[in-house]
C-alpha positions as CSV (number, residue, x, y, z in Angstrom):
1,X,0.0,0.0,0.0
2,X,1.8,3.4,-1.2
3,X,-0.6,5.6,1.0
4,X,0.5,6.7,4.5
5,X,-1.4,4.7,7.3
6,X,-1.9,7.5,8.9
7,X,-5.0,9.8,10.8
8,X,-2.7,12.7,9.6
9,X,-2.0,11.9,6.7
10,X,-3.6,9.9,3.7
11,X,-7.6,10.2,4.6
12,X,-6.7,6.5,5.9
13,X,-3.6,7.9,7.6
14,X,-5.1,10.4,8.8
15,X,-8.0,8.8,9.9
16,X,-5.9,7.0,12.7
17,X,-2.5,8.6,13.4
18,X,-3.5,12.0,12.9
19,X,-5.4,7.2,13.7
20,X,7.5,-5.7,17.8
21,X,8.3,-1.6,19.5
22,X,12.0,-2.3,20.1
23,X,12.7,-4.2,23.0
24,X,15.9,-2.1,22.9
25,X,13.8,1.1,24.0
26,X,15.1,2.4,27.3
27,X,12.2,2.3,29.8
28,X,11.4,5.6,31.9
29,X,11.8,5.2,35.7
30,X,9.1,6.3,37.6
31,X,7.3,5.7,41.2
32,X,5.3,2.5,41.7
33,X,2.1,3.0,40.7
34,X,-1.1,2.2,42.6
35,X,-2.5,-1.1,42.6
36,X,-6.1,-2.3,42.1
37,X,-8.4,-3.6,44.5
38,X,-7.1,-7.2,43.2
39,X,-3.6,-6.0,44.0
40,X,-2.5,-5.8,40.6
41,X,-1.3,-2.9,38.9
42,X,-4.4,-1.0,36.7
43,X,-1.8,-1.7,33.7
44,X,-1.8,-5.8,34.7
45,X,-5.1,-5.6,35.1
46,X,-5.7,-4.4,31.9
47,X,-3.4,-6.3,30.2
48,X,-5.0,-9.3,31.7
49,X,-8.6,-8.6,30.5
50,X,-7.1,-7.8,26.9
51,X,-5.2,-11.1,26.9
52,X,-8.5,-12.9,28.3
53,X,-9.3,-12.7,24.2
54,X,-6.6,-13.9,23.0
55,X,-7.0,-15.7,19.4
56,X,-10.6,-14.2,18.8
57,X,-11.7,-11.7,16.7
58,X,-14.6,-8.9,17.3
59,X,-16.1,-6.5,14.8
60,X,-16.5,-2.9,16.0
61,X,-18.1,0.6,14.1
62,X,-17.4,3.6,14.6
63,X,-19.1,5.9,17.6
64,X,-17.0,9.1,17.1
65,X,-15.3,11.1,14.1
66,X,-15.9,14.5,14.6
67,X,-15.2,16.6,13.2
68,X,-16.3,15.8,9.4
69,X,-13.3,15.2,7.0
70,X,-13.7,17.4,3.9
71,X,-12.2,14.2,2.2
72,X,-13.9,10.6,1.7
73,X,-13.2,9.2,4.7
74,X,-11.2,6.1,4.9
75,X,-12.8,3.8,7.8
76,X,-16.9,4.6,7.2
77,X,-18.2,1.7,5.2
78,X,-15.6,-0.4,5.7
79,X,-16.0,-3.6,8.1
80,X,-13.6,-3.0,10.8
81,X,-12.5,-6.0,12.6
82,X,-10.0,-6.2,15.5
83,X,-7.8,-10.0,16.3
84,X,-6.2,-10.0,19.7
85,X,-3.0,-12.3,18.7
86,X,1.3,-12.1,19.2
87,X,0.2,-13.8,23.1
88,X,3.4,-15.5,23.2
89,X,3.9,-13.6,26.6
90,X,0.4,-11.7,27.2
91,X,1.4,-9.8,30.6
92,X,4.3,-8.2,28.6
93,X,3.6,-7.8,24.8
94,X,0.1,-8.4,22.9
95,X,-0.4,-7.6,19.3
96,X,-3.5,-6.5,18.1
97,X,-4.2,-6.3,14.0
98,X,-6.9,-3.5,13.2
99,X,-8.5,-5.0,9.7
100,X,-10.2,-2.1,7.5
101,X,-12.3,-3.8,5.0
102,X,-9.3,-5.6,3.0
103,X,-6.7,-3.1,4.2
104,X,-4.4,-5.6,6.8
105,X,-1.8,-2.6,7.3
106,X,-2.2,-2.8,11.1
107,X,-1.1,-3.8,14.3
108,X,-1.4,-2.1,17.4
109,X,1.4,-3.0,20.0
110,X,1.0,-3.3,23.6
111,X,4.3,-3.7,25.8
112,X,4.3,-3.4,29.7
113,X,7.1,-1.3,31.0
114,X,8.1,-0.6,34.7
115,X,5.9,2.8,34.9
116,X,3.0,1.5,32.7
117,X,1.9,1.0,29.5
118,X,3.7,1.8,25.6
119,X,1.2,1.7,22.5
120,X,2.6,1.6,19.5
121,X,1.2,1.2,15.8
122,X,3.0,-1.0,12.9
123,X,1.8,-0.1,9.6
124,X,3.3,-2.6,6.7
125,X,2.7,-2.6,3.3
126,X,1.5,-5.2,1.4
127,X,4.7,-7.1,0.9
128,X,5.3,-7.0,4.4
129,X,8.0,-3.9,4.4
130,X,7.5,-1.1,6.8
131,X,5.3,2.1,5.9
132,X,7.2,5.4,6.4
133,X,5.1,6.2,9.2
134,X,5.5,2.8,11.5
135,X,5.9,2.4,15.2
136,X,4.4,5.8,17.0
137,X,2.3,6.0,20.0
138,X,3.4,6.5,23.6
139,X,3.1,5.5,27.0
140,X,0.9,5.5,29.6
141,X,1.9,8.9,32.0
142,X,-0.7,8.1,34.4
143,X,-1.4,4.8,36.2
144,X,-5.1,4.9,34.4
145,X,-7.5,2.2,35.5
146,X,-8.1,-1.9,35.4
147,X,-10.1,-0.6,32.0
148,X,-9.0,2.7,30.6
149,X,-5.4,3.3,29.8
150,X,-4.0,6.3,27.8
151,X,-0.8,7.4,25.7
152,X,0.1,10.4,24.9
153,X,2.4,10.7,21.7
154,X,6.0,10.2,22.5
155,X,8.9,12.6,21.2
156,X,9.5,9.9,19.2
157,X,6.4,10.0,16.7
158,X,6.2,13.9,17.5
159,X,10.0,14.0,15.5
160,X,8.4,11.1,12.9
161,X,5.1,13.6,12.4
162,X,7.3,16.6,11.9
163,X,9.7,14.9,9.5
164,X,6.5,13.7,7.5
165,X,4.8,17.1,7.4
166,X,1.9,15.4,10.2
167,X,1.9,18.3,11.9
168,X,-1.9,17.7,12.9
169,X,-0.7,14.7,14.7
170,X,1.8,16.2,17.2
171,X,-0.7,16.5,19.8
172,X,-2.6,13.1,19.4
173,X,-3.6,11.1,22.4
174,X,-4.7,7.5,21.9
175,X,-6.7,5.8,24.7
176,X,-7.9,2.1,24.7
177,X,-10.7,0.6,26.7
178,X,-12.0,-2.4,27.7
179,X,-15.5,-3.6,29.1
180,X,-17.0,-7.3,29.8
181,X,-18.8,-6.5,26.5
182,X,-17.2,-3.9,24.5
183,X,-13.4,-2.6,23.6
184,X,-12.7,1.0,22.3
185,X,-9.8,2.5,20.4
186,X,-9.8,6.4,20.3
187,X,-8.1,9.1,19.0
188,X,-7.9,12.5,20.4
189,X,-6.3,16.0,20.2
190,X,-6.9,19.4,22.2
191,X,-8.4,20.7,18.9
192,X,-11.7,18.8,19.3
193,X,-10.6,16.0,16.5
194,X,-12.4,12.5,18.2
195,X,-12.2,9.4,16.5
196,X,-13.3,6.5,18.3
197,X,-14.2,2.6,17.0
198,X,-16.5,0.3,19.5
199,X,-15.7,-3.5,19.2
200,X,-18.7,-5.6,20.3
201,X,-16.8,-8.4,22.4
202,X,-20.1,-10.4,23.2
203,X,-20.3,-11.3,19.4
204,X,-16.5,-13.3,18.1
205,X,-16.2,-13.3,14.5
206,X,-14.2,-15.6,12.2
207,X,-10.5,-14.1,12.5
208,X,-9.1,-12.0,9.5
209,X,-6.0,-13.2,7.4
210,X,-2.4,-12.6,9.2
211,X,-1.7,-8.9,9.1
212,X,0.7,-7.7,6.1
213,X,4.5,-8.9,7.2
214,X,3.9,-11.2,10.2
């Protein structure tokens, strides 16, 4: 695919930016965060209810995408299908593909690190090579909760937006959340911009192929 998979980009770019990270990544120090009622950390927690679907697939729509693109947009119309897989170690790393329609670009990373949370997103072409804009996100600054977590974009992506001309995307939060019967995925910014997709998890579909280049 030779468009950028990007919210801030390409209308499907930008629908989602603008919306394996490297193990090598140092890891922010930071003070232990509070634990839950269970005695787990709100990021173990979560992890653990994320994991809990681990090889099924859930189809979601979209609830939020204000406001209006003066372009076609990129995700309405097209089936949108999320595949909780890469559980080789679930309370560390899970990999989730997000499918739109026959677009398998995809993969949103979660990684536990010693203060929290890191999201990141891969976005492959076709053939399985890297897309120029691969790998942002950020982590978690906040313990969050057993079932909301949220990241902030690292200096990272904001150097990868700026180099890309995303300047829309500099300020972009994404938050995930997770219910006993729904999942979200959202995209925010200070400017208003909301993009959020609701995953019914009370309904498993068939999964969707492999995601380009796994």
């Amino acid at each position: 695919m030779n468009t950028k998979t990007l919210l801030a980009a390409s209308p499907l770019a930008l629908a989602l930016a603008a919306c394996a990270p490297s193990r090598s990544m140092p890891v922010a120090d930071a003070a232990a965060v509070p634990a839950t009622a269970t005695g787990q950390a709100p990021a173990d927690t979560f992890m653990a209810h994320v994991a809990a679907h681990c090889g099924k697939a859930y189809e979601g729509r979209i609830v939020a995408n204000t406001p209006k693109s003066a372009t076609p947009d990129a995700f309405e119309g097209k089936r949108l299908v999320m595949h909780v897989r890469g559980c080789d170690d679930p309370g560390q790393r899970l990999e989730v593909p997000f499918h739109v329609g026959d677009d398998h670009s995809r993969t949103w990373i979660l990684t536990r690190l010693d203060h929290g949370l890191r999201l990141k997103h891969d976005h492959r072409h076709a053939d399985g090579s890297p897309d120029a804009m691969t790998m942002y996100g950020g982590d978690s600054r906040h313990a969050g909760s057993a079932t909301r977590q949220a990241f902030p974009v690292d200096a990272e992506s904001i150097a990868l937006f700026e180099k890309e001309g995303l300047n829309a995307s500099v300020e972009n939060t994404w938050a995930m959340e997770i219910h006993p019967r729904t999942f979200v995925y959202e995209l925010s910014r200070p400017n208003g911009r909301l993009f959020k997709v609701e995953f019914d998890l009370t309904r498993p579909v068939d999964p969707p192929p492999t995601p380009w280049g796994w």
